[in-house]
Backbone atoms as SQL, in Angstrom:
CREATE TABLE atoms (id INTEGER PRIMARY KEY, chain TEXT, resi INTEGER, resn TEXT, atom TEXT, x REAL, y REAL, z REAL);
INSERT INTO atoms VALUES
  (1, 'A', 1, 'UNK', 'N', -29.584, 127.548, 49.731),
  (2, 'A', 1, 'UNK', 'CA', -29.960, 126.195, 49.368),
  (3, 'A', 1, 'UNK', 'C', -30.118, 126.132, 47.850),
  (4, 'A', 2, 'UNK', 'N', -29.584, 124.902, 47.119),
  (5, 'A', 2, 'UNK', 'CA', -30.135, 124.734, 45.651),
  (6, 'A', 2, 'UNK', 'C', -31.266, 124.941, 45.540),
  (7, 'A', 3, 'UNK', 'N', -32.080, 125.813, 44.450),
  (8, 'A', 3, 'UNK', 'CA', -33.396, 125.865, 44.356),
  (9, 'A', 3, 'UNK', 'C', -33.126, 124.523, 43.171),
  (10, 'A', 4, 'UNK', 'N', -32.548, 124.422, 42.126),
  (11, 'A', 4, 'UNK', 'CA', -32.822, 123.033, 41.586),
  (12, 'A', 4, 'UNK', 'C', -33.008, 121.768, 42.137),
  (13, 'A', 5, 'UNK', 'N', -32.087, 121.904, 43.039),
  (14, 'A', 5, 'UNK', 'CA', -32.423, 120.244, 44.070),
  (15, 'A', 5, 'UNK', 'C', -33.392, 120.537, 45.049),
  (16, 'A', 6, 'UNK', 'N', -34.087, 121.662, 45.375),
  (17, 'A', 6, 'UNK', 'CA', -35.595, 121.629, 45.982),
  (18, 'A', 6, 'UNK', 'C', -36.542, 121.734, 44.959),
  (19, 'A', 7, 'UNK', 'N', -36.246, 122.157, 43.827),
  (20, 'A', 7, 'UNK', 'CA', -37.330, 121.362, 42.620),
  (21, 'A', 7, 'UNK', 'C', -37.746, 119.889, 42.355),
  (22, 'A', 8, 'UNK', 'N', -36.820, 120.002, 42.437),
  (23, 'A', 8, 'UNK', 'CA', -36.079, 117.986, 42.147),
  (24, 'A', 8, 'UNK', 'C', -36.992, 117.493, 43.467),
  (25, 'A', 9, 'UNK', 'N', -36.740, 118.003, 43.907),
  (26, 'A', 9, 'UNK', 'CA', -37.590, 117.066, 45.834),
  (27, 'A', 9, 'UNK', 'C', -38.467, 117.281, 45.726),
  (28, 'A', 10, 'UNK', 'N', -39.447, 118.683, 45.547),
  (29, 'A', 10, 'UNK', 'CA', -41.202, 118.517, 45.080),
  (30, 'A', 10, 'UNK', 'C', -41.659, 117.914, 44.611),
  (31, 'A', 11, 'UNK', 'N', -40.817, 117.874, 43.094),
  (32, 'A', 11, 'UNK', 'CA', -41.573, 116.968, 41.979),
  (33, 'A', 11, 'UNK', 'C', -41.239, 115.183, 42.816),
  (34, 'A', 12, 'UNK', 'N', -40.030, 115.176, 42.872),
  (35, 'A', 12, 'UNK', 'CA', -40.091, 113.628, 43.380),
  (36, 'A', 12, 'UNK', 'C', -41.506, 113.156, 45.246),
  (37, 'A', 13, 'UNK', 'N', -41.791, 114.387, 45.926),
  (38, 'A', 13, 'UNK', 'CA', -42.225, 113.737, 46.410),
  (39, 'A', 13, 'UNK', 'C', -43.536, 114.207, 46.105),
  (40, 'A', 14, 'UNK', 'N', -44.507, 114.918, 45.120),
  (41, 'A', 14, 'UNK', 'CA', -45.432, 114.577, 44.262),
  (42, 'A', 14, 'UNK', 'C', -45.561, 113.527, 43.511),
  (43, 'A', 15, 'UNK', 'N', -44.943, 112.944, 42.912),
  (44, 'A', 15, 'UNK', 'CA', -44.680, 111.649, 42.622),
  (45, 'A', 15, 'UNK', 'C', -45.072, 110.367, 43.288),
  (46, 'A', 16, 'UNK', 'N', -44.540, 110.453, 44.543),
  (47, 'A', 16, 'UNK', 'CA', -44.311, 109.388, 45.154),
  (48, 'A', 16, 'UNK', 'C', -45.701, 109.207, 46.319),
  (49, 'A', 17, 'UNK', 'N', -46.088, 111.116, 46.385),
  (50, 'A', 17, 'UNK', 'CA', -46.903, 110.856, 47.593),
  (51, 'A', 17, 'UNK', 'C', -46.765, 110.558, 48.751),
  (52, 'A', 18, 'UNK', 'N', -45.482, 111.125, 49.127),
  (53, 'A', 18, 'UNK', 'CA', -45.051, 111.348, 50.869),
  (54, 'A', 18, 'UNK', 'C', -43.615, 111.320, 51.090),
  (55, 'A', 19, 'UNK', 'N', -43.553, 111.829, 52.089),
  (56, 'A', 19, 'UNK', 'CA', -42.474, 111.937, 52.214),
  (57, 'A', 19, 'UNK', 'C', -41.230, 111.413, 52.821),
  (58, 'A', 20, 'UNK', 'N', -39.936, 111.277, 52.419),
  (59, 'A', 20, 'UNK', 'CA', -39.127, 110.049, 52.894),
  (60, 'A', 20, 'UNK', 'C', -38.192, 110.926, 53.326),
  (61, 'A', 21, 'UNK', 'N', -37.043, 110.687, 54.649),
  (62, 'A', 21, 'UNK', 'CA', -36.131, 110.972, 55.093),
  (63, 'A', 21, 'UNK', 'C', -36.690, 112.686, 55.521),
  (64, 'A', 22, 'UNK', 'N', -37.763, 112.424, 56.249),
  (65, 'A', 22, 'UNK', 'CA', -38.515, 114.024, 56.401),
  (66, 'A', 22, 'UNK', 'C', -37.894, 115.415, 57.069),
  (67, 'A', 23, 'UNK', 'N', -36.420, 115.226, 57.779),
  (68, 'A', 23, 'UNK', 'CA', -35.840, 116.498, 57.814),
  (69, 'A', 23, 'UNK', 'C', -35.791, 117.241, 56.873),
  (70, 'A', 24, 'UNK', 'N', -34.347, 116.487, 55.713),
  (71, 'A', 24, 'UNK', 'CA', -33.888, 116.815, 54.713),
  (72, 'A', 24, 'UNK', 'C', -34.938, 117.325, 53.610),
  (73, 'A', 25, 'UNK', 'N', -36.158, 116.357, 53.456),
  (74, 'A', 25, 'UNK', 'CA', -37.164, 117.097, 52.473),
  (75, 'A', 25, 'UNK', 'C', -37.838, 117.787, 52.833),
  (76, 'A', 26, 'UNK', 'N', -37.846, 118.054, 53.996),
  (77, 'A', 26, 'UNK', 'CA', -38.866, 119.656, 54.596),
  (78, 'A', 26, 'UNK', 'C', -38.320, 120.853, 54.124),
  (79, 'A', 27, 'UNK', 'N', -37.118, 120.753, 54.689),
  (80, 'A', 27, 'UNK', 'CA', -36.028, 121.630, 54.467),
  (81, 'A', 27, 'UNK', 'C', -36.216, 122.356, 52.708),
  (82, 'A', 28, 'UNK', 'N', -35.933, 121.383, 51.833),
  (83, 'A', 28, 'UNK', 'CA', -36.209, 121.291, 50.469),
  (84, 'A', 28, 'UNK', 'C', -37.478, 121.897, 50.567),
  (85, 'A', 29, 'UNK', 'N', -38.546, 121.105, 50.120),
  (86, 'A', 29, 'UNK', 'CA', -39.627, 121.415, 50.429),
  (87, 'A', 29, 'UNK', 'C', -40.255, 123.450, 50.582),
  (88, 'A', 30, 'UNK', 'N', -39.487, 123.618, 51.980),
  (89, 'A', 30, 'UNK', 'CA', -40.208, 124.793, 52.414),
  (90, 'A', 30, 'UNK', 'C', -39.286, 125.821, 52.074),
  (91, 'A', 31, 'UNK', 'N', -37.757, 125.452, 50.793),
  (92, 'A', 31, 'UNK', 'CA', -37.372, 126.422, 50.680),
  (93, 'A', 31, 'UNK', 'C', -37.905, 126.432, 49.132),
  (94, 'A', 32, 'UNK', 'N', -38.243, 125.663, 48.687),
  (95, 'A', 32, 'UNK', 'CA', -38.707, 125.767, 47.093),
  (96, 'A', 32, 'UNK', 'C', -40.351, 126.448, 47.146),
  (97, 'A', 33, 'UNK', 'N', -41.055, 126.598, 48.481),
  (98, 'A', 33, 'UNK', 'CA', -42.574, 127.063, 48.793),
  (99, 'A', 33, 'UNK', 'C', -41.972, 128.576, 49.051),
  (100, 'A', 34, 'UNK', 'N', -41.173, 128.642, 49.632),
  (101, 'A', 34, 'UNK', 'CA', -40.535, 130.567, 49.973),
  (102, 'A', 34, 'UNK', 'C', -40.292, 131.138, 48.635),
  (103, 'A', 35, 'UNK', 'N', -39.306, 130.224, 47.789),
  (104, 'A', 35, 'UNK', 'CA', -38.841, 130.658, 46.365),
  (105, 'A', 35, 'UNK', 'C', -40.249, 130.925, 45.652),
  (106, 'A', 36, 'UNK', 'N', -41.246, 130.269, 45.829),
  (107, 'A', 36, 'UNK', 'CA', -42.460, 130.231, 44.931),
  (108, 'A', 36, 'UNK', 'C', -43.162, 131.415, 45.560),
  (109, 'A', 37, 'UNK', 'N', -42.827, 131.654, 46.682),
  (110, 'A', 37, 'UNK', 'CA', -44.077, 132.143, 47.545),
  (111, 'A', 37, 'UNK', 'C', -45.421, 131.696, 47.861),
  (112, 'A', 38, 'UNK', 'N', -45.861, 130.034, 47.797),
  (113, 'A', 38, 'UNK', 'CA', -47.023, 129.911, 47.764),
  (114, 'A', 38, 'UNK', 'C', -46.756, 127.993, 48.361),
  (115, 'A', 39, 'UNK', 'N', -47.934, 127.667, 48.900),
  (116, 'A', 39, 'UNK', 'CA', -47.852, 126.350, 50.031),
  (117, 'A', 39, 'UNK', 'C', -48.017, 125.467, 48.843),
  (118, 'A', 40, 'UNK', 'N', -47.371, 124.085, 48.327),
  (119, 'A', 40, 'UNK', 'CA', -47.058, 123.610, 47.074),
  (120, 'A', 40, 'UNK', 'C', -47.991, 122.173, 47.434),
  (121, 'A', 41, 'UNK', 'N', -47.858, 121.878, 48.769),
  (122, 'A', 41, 'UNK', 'CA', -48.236, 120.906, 49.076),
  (123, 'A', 41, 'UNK', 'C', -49.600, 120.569, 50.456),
  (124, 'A', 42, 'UNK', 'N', -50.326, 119.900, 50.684),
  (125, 'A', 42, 'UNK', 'CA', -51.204, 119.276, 51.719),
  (126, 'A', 42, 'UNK', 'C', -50.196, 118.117, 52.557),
  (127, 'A', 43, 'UNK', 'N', -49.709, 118.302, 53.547),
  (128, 'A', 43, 'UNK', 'CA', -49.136, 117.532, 54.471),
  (129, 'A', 43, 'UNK', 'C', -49.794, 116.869, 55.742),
  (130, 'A', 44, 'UNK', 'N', -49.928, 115.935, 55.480),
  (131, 'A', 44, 'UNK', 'CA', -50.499, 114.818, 56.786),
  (132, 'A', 44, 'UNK', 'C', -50.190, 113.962, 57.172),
  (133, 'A', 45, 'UNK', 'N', -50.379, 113.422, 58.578),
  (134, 'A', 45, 'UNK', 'CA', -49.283, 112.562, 58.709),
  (135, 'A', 45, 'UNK', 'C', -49.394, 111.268, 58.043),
  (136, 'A', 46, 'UNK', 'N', -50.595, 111.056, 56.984),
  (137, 'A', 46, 'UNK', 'CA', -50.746, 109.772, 56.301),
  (138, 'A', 46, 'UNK', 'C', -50.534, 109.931, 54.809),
  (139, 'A', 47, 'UNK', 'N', -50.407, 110.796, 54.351),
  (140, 'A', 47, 'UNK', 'CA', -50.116, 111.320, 52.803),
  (141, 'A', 47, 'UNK', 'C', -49.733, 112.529, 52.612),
  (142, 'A', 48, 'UNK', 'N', -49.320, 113.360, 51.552),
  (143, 'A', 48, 'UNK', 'CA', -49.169, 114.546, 50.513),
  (144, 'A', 48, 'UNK', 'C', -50.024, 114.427, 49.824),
  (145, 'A', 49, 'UNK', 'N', -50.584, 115.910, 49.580),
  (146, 'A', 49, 'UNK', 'CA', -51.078, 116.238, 48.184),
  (147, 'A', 49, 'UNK', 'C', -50.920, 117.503, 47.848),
  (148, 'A', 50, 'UNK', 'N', -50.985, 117.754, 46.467),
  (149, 'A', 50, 'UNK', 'CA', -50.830, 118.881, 45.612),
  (150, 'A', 50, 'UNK', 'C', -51.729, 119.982, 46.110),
  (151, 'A', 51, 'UNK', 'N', -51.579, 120.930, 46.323),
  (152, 'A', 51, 'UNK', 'CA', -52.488, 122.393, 46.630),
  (153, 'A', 51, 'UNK', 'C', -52.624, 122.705, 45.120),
  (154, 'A', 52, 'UNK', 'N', -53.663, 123.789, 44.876),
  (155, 'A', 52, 'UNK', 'CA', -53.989, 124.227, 43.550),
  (156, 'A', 52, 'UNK', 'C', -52.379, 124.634, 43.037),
  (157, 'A', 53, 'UNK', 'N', -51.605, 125.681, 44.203),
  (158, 'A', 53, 'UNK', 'CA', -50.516, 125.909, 43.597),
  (159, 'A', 53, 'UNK', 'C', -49.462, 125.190, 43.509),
  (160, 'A', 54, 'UNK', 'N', -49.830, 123.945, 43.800),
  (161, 'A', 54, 'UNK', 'CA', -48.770, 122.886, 43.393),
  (162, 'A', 54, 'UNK', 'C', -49.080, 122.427, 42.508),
  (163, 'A', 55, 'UNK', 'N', -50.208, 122.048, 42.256),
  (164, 'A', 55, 'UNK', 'CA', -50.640, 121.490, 40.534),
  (165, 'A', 55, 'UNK', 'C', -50.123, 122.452, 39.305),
  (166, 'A', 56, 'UNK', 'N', -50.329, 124.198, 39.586),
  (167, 'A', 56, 'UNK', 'CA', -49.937, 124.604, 38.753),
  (168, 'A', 56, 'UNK', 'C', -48.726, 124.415, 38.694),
  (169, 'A', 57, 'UNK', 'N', -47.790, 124.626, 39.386),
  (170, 'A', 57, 'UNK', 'CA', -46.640, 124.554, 39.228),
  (171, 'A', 57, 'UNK', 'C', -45.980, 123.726, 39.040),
  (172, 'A', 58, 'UNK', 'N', -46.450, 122.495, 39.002),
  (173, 'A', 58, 'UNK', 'CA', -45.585, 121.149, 38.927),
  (174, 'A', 58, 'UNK', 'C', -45.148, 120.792, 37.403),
  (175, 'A', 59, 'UNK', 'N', -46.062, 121.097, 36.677),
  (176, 'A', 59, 'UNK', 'CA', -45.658, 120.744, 35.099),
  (177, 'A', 59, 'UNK', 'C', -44.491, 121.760, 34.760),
  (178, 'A', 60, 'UNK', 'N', -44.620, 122.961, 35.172),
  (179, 'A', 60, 'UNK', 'CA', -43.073, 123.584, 34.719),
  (180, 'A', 60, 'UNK', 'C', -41.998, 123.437, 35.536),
  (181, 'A', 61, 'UNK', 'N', -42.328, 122.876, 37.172),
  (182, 'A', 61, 'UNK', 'CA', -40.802, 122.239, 37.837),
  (183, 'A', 61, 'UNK', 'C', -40.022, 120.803, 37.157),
  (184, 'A', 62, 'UNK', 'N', -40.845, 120.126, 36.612),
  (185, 'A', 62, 'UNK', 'CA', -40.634, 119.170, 35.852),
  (186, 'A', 62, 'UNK', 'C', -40.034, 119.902, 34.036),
  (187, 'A', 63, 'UNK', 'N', -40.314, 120.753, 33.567),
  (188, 'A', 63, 'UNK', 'CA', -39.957, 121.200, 32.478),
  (189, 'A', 63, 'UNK', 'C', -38.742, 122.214, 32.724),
  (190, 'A', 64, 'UNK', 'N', -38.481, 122.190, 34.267),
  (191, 'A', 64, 'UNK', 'CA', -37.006, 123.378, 34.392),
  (192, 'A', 64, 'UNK', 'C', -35.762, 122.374, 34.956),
  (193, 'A', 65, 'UNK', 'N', -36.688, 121.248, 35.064),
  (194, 'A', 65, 'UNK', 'CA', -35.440, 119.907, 35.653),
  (195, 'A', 65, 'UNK', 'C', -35.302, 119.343, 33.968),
  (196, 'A', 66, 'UNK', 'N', -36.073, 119.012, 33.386),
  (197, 'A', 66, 'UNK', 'CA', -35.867, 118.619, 32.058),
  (198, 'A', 66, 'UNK', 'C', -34.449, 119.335, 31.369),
  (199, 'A', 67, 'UNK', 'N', -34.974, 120.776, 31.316),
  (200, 'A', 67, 'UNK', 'CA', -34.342, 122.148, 30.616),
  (201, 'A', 67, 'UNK', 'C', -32.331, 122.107, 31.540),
  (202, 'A', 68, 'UNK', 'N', -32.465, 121.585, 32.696),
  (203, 'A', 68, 'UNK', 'CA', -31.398, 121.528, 33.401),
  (204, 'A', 68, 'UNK', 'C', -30.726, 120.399, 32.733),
  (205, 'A', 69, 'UNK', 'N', -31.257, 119.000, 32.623),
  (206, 'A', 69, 'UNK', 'CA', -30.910, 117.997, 32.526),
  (207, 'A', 69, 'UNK', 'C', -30.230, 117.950, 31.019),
  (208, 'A', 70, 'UNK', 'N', -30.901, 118.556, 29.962),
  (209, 'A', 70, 'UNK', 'CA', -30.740, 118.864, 28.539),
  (210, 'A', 70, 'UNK', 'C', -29.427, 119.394, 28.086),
  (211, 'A', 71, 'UNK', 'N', -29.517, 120.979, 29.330),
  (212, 'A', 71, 'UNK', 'CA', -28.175, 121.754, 29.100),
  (213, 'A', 71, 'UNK', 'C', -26.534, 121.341, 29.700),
  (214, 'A', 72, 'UNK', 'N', -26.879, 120.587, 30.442),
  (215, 'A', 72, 'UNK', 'CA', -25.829, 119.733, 31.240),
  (216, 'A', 72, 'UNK', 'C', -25.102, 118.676, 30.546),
  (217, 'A', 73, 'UNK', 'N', -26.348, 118.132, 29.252),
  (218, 'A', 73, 'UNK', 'CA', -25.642, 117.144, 28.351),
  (219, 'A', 73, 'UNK', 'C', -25.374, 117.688, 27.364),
  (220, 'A', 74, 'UNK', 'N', -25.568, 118.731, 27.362),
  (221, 'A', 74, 'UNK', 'CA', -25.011, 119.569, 25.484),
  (222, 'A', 74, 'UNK', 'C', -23.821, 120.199, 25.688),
  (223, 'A', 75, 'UNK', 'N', -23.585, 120.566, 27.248),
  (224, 'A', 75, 'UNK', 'CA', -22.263, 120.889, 27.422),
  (225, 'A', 75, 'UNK', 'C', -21.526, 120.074, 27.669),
  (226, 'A', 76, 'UNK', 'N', -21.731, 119.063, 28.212),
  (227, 'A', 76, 'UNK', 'CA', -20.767, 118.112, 28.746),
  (228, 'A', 76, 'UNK', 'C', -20.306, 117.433, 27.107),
  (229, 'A', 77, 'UNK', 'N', -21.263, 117.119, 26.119),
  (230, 'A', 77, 'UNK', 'CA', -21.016, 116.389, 24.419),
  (231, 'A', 77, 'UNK', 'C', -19.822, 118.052, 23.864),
  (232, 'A', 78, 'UNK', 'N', -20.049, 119.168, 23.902),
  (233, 'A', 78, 'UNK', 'CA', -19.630, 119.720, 23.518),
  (234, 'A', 78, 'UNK', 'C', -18.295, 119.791, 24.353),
  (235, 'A', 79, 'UNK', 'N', -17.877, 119.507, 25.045),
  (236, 'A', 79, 'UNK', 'CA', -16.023, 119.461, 25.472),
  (237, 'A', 79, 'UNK', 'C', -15.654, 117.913, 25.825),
  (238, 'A', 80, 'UNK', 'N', -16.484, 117.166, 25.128),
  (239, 'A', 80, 'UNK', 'CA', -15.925, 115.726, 24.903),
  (240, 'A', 80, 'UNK', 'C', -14.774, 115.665, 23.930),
  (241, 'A', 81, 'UNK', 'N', -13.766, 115.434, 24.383),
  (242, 'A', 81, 'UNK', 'CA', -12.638, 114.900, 22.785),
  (243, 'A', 81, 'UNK', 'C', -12.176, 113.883, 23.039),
  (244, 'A', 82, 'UNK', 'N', -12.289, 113.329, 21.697),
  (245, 'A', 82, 'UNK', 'CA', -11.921, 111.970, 21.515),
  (246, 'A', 82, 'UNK', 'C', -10.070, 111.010, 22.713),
  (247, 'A', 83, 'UNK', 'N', -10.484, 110.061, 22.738),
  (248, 'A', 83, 'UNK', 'CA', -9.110, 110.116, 24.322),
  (249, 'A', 83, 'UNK', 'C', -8.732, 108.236, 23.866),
  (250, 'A', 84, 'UNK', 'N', -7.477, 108.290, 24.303),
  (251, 'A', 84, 'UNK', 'CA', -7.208, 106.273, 23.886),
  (252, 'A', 84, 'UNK', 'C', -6.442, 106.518, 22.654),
  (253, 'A', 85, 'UNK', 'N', -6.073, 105.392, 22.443),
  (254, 'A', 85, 'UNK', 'CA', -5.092, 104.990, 20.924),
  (255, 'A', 85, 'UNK', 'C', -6.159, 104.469, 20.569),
  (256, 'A', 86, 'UNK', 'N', -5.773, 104.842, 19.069),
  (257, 'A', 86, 'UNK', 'CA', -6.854, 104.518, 17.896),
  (258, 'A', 86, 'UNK', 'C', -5.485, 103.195, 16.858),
  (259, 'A', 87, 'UNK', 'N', -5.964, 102.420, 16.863),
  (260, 'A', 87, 'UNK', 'CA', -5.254, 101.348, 15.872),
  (261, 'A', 87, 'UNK', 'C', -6.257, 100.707, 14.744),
  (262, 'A', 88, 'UNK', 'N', -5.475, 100.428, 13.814),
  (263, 'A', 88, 'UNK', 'CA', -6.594, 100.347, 12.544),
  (264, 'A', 88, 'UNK', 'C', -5.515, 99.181, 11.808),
  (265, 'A', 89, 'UNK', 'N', -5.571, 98.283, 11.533),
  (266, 'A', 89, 'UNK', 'CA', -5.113, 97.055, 10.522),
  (267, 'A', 89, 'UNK', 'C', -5.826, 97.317, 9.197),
  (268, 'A', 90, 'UNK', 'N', -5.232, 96.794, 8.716),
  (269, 'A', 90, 'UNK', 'CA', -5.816, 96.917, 7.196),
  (270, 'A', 90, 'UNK', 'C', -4.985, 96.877, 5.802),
  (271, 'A', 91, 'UNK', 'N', -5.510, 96.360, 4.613),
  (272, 'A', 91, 'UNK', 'CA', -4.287, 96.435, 3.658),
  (273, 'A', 91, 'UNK', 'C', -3.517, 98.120, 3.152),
  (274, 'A', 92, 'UNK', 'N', -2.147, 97.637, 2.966),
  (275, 'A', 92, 'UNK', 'CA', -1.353, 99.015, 2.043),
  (276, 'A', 92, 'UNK', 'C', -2.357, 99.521, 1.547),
  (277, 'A', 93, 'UNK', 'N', -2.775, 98.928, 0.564),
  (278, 'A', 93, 'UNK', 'CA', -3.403, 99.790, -0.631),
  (279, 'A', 93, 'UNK', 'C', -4.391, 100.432, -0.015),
  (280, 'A', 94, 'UNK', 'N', -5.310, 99.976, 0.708),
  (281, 'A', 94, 'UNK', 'CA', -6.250, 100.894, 0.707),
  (282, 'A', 94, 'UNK', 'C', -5.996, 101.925, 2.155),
  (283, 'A', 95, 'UNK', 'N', -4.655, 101.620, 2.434),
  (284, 'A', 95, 'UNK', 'CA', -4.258, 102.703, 3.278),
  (285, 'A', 95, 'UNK', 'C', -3.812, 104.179, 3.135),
  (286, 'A', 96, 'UNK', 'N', -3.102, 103.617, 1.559),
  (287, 'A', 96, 'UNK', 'CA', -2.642, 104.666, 0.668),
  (288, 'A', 96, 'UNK', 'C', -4.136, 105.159, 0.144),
  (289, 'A', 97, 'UNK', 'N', -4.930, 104.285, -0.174),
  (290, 'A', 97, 'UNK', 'CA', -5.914, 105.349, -0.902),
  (291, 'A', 97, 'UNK', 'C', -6.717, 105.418, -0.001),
  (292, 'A', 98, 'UNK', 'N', -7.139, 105.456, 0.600),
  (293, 'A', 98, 'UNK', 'CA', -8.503, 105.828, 1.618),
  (294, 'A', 98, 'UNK', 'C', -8.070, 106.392, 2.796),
  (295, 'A', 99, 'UNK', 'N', -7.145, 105.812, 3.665),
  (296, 'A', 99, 'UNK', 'CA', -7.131, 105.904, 4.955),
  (297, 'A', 99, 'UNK', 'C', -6.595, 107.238, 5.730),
  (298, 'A', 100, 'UNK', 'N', -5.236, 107.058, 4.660),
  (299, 'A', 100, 'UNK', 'CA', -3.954, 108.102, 5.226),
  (300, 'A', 100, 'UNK', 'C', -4.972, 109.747, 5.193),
  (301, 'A', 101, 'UNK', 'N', -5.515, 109.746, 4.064),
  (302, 'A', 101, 'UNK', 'CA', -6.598, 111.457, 4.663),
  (303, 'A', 101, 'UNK', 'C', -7.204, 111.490, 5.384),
  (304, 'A', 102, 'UNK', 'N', -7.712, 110.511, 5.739),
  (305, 'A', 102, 'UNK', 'CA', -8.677, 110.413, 6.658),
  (306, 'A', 102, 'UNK', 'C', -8.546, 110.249, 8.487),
  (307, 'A', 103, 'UNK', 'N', -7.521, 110.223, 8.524),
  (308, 'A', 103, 'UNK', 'CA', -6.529, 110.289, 9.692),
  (309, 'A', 103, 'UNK', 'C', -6.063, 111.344, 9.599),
  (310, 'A', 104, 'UNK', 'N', -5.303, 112.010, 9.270),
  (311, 'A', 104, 'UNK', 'CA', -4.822, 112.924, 8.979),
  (312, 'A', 104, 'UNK', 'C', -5.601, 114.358, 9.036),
  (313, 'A', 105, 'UNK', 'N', -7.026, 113.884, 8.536),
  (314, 'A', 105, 'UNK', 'CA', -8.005, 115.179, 8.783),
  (315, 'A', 105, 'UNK', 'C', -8.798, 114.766, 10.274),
  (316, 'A', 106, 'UNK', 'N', -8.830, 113.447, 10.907),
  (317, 'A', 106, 'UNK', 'CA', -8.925, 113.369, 12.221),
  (318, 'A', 106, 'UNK', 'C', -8.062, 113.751, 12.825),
  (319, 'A', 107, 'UNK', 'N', -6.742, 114.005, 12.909),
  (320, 'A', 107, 'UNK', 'CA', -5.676, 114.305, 13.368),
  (321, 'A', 107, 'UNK', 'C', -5.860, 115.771, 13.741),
  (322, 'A', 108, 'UNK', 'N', -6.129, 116.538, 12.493),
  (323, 'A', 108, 'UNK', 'CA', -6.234, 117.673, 12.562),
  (324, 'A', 108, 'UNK', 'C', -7.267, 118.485, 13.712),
  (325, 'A', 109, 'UNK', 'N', -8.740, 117.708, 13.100),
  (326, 'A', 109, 'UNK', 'CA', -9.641, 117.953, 14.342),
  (327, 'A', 109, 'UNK', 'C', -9.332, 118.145, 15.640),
  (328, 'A', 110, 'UNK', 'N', -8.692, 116.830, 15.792),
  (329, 'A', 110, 'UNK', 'CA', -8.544, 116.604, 17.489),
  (330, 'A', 110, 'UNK', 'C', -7.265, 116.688, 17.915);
């Protein structure tokens, strides 16, 4: 099972304070409490709550979904290249003087 997407389901149903679609988040749930080794949550049939070792742990499941979320966009910006026709109007002159390097060293880049 993803241990990130049973992170993701603790913290969201700490959050929310109970639990929704209760197969699927048990499941979650009691495999992210095995990964921890320790009961994360108080389950009843009228609410959730945090156990001591869910309190501790909740500020860094939230700081390893952050840390996920972060590295996912620095890679994804880092193999972005530029994509589409680029068209530019503008007078001669300052095509000759400004433009033509400047294309040309975009060109190169990409």
């Amino acid at each position: 099972m993803d241990r990130l997407t049973a992170v993701r389901v603790f913290v969201e149903v700490a959050d929310r304070g109970s639990l929704t679609q209760a197969a699927m988040v048990s499941r979650y749930l009691s495999a992210v409490e095995d990964w921890f080794d320790a009961r994360l949550l108080h389950r009843t049939t009228r609410k959730v709550s945090l156990t001591d070792a869910g309190l501790a742990a909740l500020p860094s499941c939230r700081q390893l979904l952050d840390i996920a979320t972060e590295a996912r966009h620095l890679a994804a910006a880092r193999n972005r290249e530029p994509a589409g026709v680029l068209r530019v109007t503008t007078a001669g002159s300052f095509a000759d003087a400004q433009l033509t390097a400047a294309l040309a060293d975009f060109q190169r880049q990409h």
